[in-house]
N, C-alpha and C positions, 0 to 999 in steps of 0.2 A: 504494500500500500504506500502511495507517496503521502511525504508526508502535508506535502500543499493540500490534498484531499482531506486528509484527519484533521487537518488546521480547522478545516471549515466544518466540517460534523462537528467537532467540538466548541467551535466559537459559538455557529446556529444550536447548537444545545444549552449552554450558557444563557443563551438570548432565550429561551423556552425558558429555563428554569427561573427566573428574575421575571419574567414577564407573568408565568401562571403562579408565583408566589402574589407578587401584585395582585393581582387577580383575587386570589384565594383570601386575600385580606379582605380587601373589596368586600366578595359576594357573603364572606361571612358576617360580613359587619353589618350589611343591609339584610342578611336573612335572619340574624338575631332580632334586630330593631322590629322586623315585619313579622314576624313568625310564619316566615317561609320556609316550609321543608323542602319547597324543589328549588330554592335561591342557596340553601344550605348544602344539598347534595350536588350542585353546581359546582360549590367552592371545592369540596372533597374532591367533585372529578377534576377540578381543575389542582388539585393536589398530589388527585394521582396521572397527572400528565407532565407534572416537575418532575415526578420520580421516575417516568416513561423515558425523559431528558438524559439522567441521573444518569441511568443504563445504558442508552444511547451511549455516553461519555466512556462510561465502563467499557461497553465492547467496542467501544474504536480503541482505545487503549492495550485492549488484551488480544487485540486483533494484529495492534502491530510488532508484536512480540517475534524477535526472530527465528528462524526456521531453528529445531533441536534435533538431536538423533530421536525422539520418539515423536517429531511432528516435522519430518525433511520438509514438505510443502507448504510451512507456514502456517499461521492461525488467521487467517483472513475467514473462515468459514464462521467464528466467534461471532461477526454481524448479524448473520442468518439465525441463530441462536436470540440474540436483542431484538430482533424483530418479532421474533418468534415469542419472545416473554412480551412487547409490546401490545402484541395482539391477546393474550391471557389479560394483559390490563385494561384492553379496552371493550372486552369480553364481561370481566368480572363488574365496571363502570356500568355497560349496559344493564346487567340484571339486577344491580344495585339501585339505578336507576327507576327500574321496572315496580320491584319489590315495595321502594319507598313511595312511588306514586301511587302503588295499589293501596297502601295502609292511607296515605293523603286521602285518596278519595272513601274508603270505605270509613273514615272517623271523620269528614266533613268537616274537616280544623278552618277557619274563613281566615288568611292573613289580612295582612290590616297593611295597602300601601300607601305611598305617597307617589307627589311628583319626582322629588328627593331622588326615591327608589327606582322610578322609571328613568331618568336620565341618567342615577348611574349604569343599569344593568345596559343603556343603551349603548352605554361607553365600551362596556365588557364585551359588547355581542363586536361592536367592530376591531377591540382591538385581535379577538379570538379570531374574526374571520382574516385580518392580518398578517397575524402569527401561523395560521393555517395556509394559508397560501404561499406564504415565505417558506416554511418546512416544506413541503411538497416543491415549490420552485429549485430548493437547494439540495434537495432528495433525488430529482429528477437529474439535475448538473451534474452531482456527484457519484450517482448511482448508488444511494444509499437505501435500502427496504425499512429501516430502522427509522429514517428522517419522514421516508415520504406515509410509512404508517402512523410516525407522532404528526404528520397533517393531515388525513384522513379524519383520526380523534382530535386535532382541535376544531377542524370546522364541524362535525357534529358537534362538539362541546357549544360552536359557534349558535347550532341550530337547536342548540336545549335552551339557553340562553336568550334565543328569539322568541321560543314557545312561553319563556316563562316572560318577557316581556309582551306578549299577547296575553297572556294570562293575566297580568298587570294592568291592561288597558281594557281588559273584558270588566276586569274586577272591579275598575274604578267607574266605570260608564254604565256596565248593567247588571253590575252588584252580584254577579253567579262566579263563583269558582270552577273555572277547567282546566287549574294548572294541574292536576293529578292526571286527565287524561292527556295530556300533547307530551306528558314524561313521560308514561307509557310506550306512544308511540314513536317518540324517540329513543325512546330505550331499544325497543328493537330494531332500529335502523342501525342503532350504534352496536348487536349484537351480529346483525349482519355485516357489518363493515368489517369486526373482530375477527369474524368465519373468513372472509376475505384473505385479510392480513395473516391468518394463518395457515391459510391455505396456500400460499404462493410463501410463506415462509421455509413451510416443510417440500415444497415443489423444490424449492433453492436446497435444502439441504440432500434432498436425495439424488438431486444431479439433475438439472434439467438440460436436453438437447441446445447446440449453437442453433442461434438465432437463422436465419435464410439471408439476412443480410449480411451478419457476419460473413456467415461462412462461405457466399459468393465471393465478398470482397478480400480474403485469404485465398482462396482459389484462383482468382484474378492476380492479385500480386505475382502469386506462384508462377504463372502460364504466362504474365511480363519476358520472362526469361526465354530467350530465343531456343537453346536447347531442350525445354520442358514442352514436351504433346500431349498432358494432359496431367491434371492434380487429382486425385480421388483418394478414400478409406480416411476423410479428413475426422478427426476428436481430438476434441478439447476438452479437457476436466478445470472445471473452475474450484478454486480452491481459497476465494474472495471475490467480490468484484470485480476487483481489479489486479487479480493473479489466476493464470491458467497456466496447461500446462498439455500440448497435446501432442498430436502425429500427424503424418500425411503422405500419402504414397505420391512419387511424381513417375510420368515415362518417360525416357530418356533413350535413345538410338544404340541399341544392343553393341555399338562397334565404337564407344563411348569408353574410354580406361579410367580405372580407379583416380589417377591422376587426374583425368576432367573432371570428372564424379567430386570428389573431394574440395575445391574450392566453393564449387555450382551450390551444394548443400550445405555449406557455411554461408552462402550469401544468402540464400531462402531464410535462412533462420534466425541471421541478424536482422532481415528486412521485416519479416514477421512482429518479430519482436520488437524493434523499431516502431512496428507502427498499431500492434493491436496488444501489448505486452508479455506475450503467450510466448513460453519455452516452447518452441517445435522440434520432436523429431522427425527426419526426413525418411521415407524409405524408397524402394527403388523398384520401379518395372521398365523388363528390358521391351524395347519392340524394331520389331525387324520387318517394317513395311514396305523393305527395299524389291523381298519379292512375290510376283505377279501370282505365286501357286498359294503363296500366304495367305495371303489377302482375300485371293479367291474364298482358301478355305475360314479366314476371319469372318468376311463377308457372310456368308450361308450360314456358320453356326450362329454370328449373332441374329441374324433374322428366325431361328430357328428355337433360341434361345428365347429373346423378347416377345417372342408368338403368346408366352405364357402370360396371364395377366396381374399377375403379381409378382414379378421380376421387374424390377424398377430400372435396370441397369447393369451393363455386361461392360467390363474392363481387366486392363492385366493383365492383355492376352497375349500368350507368346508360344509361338510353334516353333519347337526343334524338330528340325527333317532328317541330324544324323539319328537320335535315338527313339524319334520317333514318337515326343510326345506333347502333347497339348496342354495349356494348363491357363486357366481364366479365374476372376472371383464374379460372384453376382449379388446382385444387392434387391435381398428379398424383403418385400413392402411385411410392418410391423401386422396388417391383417392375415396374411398365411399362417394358418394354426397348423401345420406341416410342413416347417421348413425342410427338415432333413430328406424327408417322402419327395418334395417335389425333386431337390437337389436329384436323389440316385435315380431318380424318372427319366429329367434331362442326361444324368450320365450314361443311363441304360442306351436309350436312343441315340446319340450320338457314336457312343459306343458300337453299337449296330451298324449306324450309318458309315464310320470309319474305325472299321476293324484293324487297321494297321497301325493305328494308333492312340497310345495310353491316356487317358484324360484326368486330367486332378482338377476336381473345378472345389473354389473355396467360397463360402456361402458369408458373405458381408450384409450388414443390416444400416439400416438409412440412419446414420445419427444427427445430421442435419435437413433441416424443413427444407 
């Protein structure tokens, strides 16, 4: 993780946790005066989105911790984790929420506001819609799940805070109390948002596929290089944000020596990394296009190959004519619940079809969109 990036998680958390203390002073000072219980569980949540901040601060810290013999790859995955307890907090927020507005309404307590009260809570709703927009702006720049989940929870905090200022202007104009039900219903908005945040929290932690944009534009770098006819078997293992670490097959002209070979895949791998931070290893397919019986035979097996409709993709292919044998990889779509079945299908038939020659086909799976 650079440390320009953790500057800024922890400056924008700083700025959270001063700002919802404020806050918290605030709403509890007007929900004492008023005897609001949804002005008072406002302040709590907005109490526990300092401590959301707090965390935040924690796992960028513990995230940049460097690499040890029992964590070679670094602790950048420590964010995924803070998001992850983020969303628990604005989880527990919502049903807190939920809980307290159900007891509001079922004990019919009537608070008692002022104009006072409505002009501060007015104050509270924009600075919250602020600070939520800001976390998510600098969530989104940094690529932080941690940031952009503490904006998520402040703009609902933004929209509890609205509800109970409708509540305030209901109360004081036609004398009914509905702040119990708009806490409610924002409680469960704020429980859905929490499912959200944790749902893409633990999607990050269990590894999720490169993007399609990515991994075109890693592919494209690749195939820049005048000797490279083709990049494919590209993964990348993220191991932070902003720390990957993957592979990539390129093909290269079989008549091509260790000697050319060896710079060519140093310079893929600095430019790589140069420019998307990702350690790459390189690997090698040879191809030999130069002749006319190859190619023939390339030509027919791939159309005979791709005929299948879950075969994504045929590559890697290279025919030796002294010994006689064939050897490709294909890239079977994640809906085939038979990969192996289809794989020996294509070998059988082919096998049939060129009996003079041994076929090793290796079965690759799409791990980029």
């Amino acid at each position: 993780m650079s440390n320009n990036r953790s500057k800024v998680i922890v400056r924008t958390s700083v700025i959270g946790i001063l700002t919802n203390l404020g806050l918290v002073t605030l709403k509890a000072f007007v929900g004492i005066i008023a005897g609001s219980i949804a002005i008072i569980m406002d302040a709590v949540n907005n109490l526990s989105d300092a401590l959301s901040s707090v965390i935040t601060i924690v796992g960028t810290k513990l995230s940049q911790k460097k690499p040890d013999a029992k964590h070679p790859y670094g602790h950048g995955r420590v964010e995924y984790i803070t998001s992850l307890i983020i969303s628990v907090i604005i989880l527990i927020a919502g049903v807190t929420a939920i809980v307290e507005s159900v007891i509001s309404i079922i004990e019919q307590k009537a608070p008692s506001f002022d104009i006072i009260s409505l002009i501060l809570i007015a104050v509270a709703v924009l600075v919250k819609i602020g600070l939520g927009l800001y976390f998510r702006h600098v969530g989104k720049k940094v690529n932080s799940e941690a940031l952009k989940g503490s904006g998520i929870d402040a703009l609902f905090d933004a929209l509890l805070s609205l509800g109970t200022l409708v509540a305030i202007v209901v109360s004081l104009v036609w004398k009914v109390n509905i702040e119990g039900y708009i806490g409610v219903i924002i409680g469960l908005f704020m429980i859905k948002s929490g499912i959200d945040v944790l749902r893409q929290s633990l999607s990050s932690i269990i590894g999720e596929r490169t993007s399609k944009e990515t991994s075109e534009a890693i592919k494209h770098l690749v195939c820049e290089n005048p000797e490279v006819k083709g990049a494919y078997d590209l993964i990348v293992n993220n191991y932070g944000p902003d720390r990957g670490i993957g592979s990539i097959h390129i093909e290269v002209d079989d008549k091509m020596t260790a000697k050319e070979i060896h710079p060519l895949t140093r310079k893929i791998a600095f430019e790589v990394y140069e420019k998307f931070g990702i350690i790459m290893t390189i690997g090698i397919y040879a191809s030999n296009n130069s002749d006319p019986l190859i190619n023939k035979i390339r030509a027919d097996i791939q159309q005979e190959v791709l005929a299948h409709p879950t075969i994504k993709q045929i590559h890697g292919f290279y025919c030796d004519q002294e010994i006689k044998s064939i050897t490709f990889d294909v890239i079977v779509d994640f809906k085939d619940k038979d990969a192996p079945k289809l794989i020996k299908e294509i070998h059988d038939d082919l096998q049939a079809k060129y009996p003079d020659y041994q076929f090793s086909i290796v079965e690759d799976k799409d791990f980029t969109d």
